[in-house]
ZALO-504453 format. One record per residue (C-alpha): residue number from 1; residue in three letters; chain; x, y, z. Coordinates in steps of 0.2 Angstrom, whole numbers. Example, Ala and Ser with C-alpha at 12.3 -4.5 7.8 and 13.67 -1.06 7.14 Angstrom:
! ZALO-504453
+-----+------+------+-------+-------+-------+
| pos | code | unit |  east | north |    up |
+-----+------+------+-------+-------+-------+
|   1 |  ALA |    A |    62 |   -22 |    39 |
|   2 |  SER |    A |    68 |    -5 |    36 |
+-----+------+------+-------+-------+-------+
This chain:
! ZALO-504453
+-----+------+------+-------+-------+-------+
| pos | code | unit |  east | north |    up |
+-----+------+------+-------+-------+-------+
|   1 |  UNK |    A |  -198 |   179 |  -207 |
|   2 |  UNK |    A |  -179 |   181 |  -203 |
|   3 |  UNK |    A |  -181 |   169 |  -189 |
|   4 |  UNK |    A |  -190 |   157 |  -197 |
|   5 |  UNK |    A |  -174 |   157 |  -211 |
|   6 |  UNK |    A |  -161 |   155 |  -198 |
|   7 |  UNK |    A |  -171 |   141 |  -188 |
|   8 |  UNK |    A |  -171 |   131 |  -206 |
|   9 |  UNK |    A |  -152 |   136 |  -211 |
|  10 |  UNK |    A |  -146 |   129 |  -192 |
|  11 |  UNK |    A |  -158 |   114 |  -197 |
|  12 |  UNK |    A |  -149 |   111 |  -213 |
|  13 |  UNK |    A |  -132 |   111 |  -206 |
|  14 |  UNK |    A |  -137 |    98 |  -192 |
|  15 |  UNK |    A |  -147 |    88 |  -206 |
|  16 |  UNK |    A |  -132 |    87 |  -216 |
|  17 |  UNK |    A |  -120 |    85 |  -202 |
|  18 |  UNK |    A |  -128 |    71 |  -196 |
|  19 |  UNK |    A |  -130 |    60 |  -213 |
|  20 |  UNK |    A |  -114 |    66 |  -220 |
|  21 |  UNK |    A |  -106 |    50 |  -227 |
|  22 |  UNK |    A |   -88 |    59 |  -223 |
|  23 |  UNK |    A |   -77 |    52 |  -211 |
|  24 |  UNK |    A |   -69 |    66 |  -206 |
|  25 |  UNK |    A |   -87 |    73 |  -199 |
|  26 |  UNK |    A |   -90 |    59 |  -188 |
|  27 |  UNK |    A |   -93 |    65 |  -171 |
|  28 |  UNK |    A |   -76 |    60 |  -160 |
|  29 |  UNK |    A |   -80 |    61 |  -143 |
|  30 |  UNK |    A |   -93 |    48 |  -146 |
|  31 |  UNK |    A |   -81 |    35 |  -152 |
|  32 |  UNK |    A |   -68 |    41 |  -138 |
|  33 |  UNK |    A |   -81 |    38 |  -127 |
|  34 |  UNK |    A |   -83 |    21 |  -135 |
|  35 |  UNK |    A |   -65 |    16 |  -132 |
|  36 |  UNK |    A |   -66 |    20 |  -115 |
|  37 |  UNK |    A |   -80 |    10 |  -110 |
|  38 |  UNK |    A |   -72 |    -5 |  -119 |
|  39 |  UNK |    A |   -56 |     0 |  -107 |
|  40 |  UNK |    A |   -67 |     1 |   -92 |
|  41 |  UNK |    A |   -77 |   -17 |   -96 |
|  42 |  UNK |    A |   -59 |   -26 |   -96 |
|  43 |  UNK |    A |   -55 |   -16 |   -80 |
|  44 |  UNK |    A |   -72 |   -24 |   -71 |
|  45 |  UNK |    A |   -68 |   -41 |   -78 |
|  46 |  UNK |    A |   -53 |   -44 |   -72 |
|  47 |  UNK |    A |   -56 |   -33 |   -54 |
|  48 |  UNK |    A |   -69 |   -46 |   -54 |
|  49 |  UNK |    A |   -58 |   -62 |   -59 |
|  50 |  UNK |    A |   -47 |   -55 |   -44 |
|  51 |  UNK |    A |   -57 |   -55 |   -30 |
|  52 |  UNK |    A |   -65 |   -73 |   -37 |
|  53 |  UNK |    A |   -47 |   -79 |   -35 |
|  54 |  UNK |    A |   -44 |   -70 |   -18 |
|  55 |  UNK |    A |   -63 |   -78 |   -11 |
|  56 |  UNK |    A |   -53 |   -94 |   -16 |
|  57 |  UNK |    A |   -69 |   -97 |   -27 |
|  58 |  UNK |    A |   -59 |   -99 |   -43 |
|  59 |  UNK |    A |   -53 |  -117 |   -50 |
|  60 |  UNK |    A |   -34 |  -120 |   -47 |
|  61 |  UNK |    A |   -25 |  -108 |   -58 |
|  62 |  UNK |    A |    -9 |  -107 |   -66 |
|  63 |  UNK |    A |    -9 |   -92 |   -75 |
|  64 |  UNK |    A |   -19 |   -73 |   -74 |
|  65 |  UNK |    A |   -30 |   -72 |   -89 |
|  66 |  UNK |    A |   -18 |   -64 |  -104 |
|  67 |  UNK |    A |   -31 |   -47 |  -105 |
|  68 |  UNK |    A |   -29 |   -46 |   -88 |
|  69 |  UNK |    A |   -10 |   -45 |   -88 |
|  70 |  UNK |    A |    -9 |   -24 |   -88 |
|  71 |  UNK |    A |   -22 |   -25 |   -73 |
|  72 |  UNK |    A |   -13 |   -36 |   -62 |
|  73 |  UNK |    A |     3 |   -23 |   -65 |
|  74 |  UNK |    A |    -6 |    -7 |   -60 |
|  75 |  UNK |    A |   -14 |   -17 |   -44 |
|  76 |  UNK |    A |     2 |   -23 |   -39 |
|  77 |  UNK |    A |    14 |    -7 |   -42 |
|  78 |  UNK |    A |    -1 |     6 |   -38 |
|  79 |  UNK |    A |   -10 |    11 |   -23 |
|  80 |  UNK |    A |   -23 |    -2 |   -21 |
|  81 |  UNK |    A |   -12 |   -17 |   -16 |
|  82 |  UNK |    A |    -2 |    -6 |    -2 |
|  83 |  UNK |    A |   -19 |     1 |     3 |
|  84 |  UNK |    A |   -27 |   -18 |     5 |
|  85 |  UNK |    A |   -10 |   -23 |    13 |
|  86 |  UNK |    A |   -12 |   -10 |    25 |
|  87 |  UNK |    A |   -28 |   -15 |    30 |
|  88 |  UNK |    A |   -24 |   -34 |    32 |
|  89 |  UNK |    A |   -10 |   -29 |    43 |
|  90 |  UNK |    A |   -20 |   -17 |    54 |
|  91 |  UNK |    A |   -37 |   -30 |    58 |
|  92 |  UNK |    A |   -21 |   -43 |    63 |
|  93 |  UNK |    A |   -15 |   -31 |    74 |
|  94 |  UNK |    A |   -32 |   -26 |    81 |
|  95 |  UNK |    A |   -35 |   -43 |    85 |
|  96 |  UNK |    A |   -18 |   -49 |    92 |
|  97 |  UNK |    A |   -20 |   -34 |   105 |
|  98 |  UNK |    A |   -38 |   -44 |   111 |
|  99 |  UNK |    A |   -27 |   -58 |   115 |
| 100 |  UNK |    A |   -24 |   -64 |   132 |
| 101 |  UNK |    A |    -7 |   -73 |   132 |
| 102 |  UNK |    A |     0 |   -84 |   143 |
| 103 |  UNK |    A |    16 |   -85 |   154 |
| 104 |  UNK |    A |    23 |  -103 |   146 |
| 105 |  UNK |    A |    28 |   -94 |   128 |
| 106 |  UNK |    A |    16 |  -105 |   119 |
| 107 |  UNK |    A |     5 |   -90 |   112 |
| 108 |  UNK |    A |    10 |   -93 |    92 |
| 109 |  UNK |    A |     8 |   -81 |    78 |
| 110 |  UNK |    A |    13 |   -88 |    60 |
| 111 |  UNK |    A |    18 |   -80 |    46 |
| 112 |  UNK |    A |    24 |   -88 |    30 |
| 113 |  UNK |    A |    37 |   -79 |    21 |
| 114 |  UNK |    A |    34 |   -76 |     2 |
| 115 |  UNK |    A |    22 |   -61 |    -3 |
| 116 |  UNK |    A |    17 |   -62 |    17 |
| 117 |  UNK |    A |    32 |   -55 |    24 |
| 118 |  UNK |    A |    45 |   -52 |     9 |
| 119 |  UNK |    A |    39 |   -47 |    -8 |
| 120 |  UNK |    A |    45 |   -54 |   -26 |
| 121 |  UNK |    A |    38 |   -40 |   -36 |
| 122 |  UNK |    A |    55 |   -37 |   -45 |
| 123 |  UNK |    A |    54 |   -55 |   -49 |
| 124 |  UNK |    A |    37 |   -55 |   -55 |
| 125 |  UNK |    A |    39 |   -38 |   -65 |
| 126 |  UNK |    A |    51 |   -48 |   -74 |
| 127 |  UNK |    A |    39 |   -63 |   -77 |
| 128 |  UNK |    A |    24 |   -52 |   -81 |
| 129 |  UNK |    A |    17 |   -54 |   -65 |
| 130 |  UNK |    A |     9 |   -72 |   -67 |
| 131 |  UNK |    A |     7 |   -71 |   -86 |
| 132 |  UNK |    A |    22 |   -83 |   -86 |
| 133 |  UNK |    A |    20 |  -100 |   -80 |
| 134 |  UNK |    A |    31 |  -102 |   -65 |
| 135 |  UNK |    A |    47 |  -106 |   -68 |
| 136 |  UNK |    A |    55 |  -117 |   -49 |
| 137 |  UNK |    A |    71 |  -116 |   -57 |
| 138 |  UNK |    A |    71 |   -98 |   -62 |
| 139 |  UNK |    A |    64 |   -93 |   -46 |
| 140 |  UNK |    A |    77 |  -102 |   -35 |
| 141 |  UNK |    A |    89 |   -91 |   -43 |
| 142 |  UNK |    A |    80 |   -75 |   -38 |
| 143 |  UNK |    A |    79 |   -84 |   -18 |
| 144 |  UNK |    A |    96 |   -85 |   -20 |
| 145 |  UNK |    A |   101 |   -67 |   -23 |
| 146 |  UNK |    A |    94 |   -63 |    -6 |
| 147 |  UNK |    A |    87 |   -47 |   -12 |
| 148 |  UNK |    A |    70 |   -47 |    -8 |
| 149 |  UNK |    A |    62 |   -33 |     0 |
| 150 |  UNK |    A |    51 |   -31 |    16 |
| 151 |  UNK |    A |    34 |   -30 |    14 |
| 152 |  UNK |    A |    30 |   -14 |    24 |
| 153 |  UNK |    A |    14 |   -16 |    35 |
| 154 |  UNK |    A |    19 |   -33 |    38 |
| 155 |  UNK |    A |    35 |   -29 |    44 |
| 156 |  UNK |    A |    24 |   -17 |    55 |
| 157 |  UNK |    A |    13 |   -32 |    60 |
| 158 |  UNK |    A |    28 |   -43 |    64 |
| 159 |  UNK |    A |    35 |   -31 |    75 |
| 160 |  UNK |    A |    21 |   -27 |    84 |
| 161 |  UNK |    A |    19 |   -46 |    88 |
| 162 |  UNK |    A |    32 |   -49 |    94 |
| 163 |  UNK |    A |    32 |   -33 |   106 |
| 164 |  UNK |    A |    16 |   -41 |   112 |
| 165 |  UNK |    A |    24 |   -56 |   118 |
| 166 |  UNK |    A |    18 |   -70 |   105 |
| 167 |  UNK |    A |    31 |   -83 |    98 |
| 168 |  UNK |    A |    33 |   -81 |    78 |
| 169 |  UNK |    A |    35 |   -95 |    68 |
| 170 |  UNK |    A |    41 |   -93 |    50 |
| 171 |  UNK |    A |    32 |  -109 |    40 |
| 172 |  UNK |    A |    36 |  -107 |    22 |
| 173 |  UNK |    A |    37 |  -118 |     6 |
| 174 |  UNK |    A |    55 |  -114 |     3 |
| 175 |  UNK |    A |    66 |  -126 |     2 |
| 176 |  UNK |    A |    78 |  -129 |    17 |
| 177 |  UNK |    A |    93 |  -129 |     5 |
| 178 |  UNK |    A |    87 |  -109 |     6 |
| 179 |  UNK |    A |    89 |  -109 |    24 |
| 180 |  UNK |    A |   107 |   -99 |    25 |
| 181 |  UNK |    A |    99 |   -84 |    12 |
| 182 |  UNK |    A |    83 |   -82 |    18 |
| 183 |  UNK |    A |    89 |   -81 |    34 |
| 184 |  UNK |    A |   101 |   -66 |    28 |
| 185 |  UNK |    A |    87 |   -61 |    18 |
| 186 |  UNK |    A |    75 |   -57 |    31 |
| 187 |  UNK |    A |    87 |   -51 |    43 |
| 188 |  UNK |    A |    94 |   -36 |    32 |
| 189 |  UNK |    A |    75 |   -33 |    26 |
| 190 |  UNK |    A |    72 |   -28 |    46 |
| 191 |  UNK |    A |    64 |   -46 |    53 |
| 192 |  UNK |    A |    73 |   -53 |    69 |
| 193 |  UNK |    A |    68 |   -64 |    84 |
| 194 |  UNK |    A |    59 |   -76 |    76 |
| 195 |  UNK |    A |    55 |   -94 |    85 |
| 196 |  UNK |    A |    56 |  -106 |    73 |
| 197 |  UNK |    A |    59 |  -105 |    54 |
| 198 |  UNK |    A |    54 |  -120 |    46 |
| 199 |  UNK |    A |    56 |  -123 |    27 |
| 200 |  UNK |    A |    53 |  -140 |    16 |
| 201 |  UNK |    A |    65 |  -154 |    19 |
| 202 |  UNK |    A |    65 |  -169 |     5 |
| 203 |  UNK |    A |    51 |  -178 |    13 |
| 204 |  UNK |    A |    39 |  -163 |    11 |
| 205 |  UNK |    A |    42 |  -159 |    -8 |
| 206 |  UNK |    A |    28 |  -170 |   -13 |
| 207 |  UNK |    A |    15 |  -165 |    -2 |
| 208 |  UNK |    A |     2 |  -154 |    -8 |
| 209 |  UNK |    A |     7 |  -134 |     2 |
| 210 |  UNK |    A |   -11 |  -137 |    13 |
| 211 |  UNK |    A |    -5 |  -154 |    17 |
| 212 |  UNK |    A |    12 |  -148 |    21 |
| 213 |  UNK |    A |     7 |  -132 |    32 |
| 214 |  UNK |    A |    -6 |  -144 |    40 |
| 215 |  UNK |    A |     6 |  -156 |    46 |
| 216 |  UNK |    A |    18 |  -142 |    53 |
| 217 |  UNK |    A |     5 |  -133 |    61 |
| 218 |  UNK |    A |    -3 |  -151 |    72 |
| 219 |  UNK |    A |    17 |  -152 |    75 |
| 220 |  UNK |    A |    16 |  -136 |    84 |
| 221 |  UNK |    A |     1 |  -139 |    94 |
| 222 |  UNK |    A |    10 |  -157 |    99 |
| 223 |  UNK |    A |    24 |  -145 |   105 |
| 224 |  UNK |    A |    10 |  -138 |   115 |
| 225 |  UNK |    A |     9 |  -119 |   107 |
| 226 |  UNK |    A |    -7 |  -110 |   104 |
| 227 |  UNK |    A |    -8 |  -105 |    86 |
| 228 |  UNK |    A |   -19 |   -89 |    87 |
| 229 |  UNK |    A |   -14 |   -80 |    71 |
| 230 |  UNK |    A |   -10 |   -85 |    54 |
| 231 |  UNK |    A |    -3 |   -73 |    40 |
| 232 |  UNK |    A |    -4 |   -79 |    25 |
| 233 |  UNK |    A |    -3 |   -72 |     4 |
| 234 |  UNK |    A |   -13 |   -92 |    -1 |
| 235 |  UNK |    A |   -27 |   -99 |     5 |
| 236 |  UNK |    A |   -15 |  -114 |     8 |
| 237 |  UNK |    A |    -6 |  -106 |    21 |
| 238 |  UNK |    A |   -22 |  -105 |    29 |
| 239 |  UNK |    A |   -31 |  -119 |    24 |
| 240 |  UNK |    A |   -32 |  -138 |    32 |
| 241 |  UNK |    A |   -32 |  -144 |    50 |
| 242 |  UNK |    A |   -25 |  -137 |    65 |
| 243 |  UNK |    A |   -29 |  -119 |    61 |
| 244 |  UNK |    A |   -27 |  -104 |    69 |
| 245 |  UNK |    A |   -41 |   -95 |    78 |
| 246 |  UNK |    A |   -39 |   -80 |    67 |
| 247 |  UNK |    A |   -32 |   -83 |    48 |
| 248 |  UNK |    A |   -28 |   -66 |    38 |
| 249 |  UNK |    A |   -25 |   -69 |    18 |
| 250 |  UNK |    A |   -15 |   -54 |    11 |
| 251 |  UNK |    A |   -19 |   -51 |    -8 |
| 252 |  UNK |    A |   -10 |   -61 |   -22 |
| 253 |  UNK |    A |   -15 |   -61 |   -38 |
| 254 |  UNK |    A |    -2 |   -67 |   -47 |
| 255 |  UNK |    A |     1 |   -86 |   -44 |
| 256 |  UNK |    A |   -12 |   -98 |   -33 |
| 257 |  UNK |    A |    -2 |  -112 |   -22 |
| 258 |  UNK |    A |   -12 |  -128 |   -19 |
+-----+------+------+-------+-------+-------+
């Protein structure tokens, strides 16, 4: 008998518990628990949103998505963009090693500069990395302070390039008004040796980046060089005719050049 009264007294307390209309008897964990699988359904989304946009299978953006603003910022100030930067850098070098070069210094590698080989996350930190619409004028003035630093593993891959004997040639969609500081820019952030560094002049400001690069690249190839390799943070760096045997996109979430 004294079993059986404690088995029905444990079963009161749970009955009660349970159908209590009081808040503060609500079980805390669960709704804890709740709140993070809210947190971790936005983390999915946009983690998916960002490998849609770096699979180029997203329409032209000209934004990130307002909820994924926070996600963006921990990808790119946290491990995961240096560890996918890593990566990019290491499959470009294990290929440029297969190459057999030739003795006429026409074997090409390019790279383009922004978010390939020097980063603008200070700049974007300040714009909440792509939340913003860009601003051309705004980021000029950020070009102009010629304080952008290297990208690491890049720097690594540029290097070990050009110790392998190919030309680099620098094909950005900076302006050649920019030519003087990003010229000091590289230089103090540890790139040297380049062959060519070619910017937008007047008559390329129109043109689409794809059609831009494009041209640049067929120029080359006229020149006679050999574009194996092609480093690039937008698929319009990569994109077009006369492409490289190999491209290599490095991850950018934050804007989307067309």
């Amino acid at each position: 008998m004294p079993c059986f009264f404690k088995l029905f007294f444990l079963f009161s307390l749970f009955f009660r518990f349970s159908f209590s209309h009081d808040t503060n008897l609500l079980p805390r964990p669960l709704i804890l628990e709740y709140s993070d699988l809210v947190g971790e359904e936005l983390k999915l989304r946009c983690r998916s949103w960002r490998v849609a946009g770096e699979a180029n299978n997203l329409s032209p953006w000209k934004t990130i998505p307002e909820e994924c603003e926070e996600y963006v910022k921990e990808y790119m100030v946290g491990r995961s963009y240096a560890f996918d930067l890593e990566l990019v850098s290491k499959e470009a070098e294990d290929y440029a090693k297969t190459v057999k070069l030739n003795d006429d210094g026409k074997d090409a590698w390019i790279f383009d500069i922004d978010e390939t080989l020097l980063s603008n996350i200070p700049y974007y930190a300040d714009h909440r990395f792509g939340l913003e619409l860009f601003d051309h004028e705004e980021f000029n003035k950020w070009v102009e302070k010629g304080m952008a630093p290297a990208i690491i593993p890049s720097l690594k891959l540029y290097e070990d390039v050009l110790n392998l004997g190919f030309k680099v040639i620098l094909l950005t969609g900076r302006s050649e008004r920019h030519r003087s500081v990003t010229v000091d820019n590289l230089i103090s952030a540890g790139f040297r040796d380049w062959d060519q560094l070619i910017l937008r002049t007047s008559e390329d400001h129109a043109k689409l980046a794809t059609v831009y690069k494009s041209e640049k690249r067929s120029e080359m190839e006229k020149d006679g060089y050999r574009i194996h390799g092609n480093s690039g943070d937008q698929w319009s760096d990569l994109l077009g005719f006369s492409l490289s045997v190999r491209s290599f996109k490095l991850p950018n979430p934050m804007y989307y050049i067309p």
